[in-house]
C-alpha positions in Angstrom: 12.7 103.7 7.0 14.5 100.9 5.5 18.3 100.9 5.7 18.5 100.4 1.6 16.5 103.8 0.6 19.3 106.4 0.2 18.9 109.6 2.2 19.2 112.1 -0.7 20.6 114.7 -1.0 21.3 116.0 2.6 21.5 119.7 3.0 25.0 120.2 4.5 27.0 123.6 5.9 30.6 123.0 6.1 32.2 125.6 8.3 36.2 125.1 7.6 38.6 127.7 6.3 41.6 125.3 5.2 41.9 124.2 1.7 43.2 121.0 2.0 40.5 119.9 4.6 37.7 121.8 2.1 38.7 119.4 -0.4 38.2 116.3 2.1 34.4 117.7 3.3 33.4 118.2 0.2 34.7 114.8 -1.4 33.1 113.2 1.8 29.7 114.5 1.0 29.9 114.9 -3.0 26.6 113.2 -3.5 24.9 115.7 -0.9 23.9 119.2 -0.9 26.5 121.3 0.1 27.5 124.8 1.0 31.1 125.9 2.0 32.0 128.6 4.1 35.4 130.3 5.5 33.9 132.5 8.3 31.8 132.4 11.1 29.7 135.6 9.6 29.2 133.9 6.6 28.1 130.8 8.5 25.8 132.7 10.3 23.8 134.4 7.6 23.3 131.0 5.7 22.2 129.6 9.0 19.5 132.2 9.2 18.6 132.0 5.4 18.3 128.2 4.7 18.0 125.1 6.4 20.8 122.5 7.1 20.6 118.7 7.9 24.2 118.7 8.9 26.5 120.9 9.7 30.2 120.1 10.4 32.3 122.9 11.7 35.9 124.0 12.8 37.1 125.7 15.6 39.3 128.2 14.1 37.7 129.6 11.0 38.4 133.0 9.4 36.8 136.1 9.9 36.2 137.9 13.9 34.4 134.7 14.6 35.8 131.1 15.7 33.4 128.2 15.4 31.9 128.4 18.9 30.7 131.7 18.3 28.9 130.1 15.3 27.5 127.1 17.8 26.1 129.6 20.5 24.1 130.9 17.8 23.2 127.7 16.7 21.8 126.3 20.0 19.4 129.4 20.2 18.5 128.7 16.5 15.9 126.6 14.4 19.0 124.5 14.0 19.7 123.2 17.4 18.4 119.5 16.3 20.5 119.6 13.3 23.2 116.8 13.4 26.4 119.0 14.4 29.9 116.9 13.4 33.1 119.0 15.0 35.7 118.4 12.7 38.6 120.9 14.1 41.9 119.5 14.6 41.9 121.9 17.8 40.9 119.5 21.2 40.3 122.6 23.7 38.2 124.1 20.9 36.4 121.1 19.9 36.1 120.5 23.4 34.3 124.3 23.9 31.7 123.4 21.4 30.1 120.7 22.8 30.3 122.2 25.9 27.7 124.2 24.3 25.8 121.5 22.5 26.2 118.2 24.0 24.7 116.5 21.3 27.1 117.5 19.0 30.0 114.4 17.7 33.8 115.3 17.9 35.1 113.7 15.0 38.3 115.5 13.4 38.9 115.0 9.8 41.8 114.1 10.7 40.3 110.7 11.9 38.0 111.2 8.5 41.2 110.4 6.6 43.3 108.4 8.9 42.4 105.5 5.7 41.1 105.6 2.6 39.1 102.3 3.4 37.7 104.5 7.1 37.0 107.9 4.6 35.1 105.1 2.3 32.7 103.9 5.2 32.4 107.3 6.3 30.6 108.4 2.9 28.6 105.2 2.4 26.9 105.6 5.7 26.7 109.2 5.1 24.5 108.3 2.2 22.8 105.3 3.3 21.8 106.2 6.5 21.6 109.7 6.4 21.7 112.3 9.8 21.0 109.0 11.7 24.8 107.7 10.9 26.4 106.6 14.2 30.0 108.2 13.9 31.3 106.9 16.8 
């Protein structure tokens, strides 16, 4: 696929419970698809109704369920090849979920907004490359 045919839209789950980072996720991916939700229950039921290209999830989330319970449910889903983005600001959690899946990328939003320039490239490889973005 050539790298100048935009990926649109992505179908994105955003799993974070904190306003102010809501309103960075969904400015990163305005020009996708996107669903936001506060609790791991919630999470879970929109996991089992629709599917998601990416999902980027927190640690601590609201509701009974933190975001590795959402992840072991994930790995045993149809979304276990889904592009998983840990955003949490919490290391030992962050560090729990990809314990579970591996293939998961730590990247806390913090880092997402460390400049305006880095939140910039961030989105435009978002939308030109898609689930294939290297966010290393």
């Amino acid at each position: 696929m050539s790298q100048n045919k935009k990926l649109f839209p992505l179908r994105v789950l955003l799993i974070e419970d904190t306003e102010e980072r809501q309103n960075i996720l969904t400015s990163l991916y305005r020009d996708h698809a996107w669903i936001l939700v506060k609790t791991g229950n919630r999470a879970i039921k929109l996991l089992n109704a629709y599917d998601f290209d990416m999902i980027s999830i927190d640690y601590n989330i609201g509701g009974e369920l933190n975001g590795a319970n959402v992840v072991l449910f994930i790995r045993d889903s149809r979304h276990k090849n889904s592009r998983i983005i840990v955003h949490s600001l919490n290391p030992k959690g962050a560090k729990y979920i990809l314990e579970i899946l591996p293939k998961a990328i730590y990247y806390p939003v913090s880092k997402m907004v460390r400049s305006n320039q880095k939140f910039k490239y961030i989105r435009q490889k978002n939308n030109e490359l898609g689930v294939s973005y290297e966010w290393g």
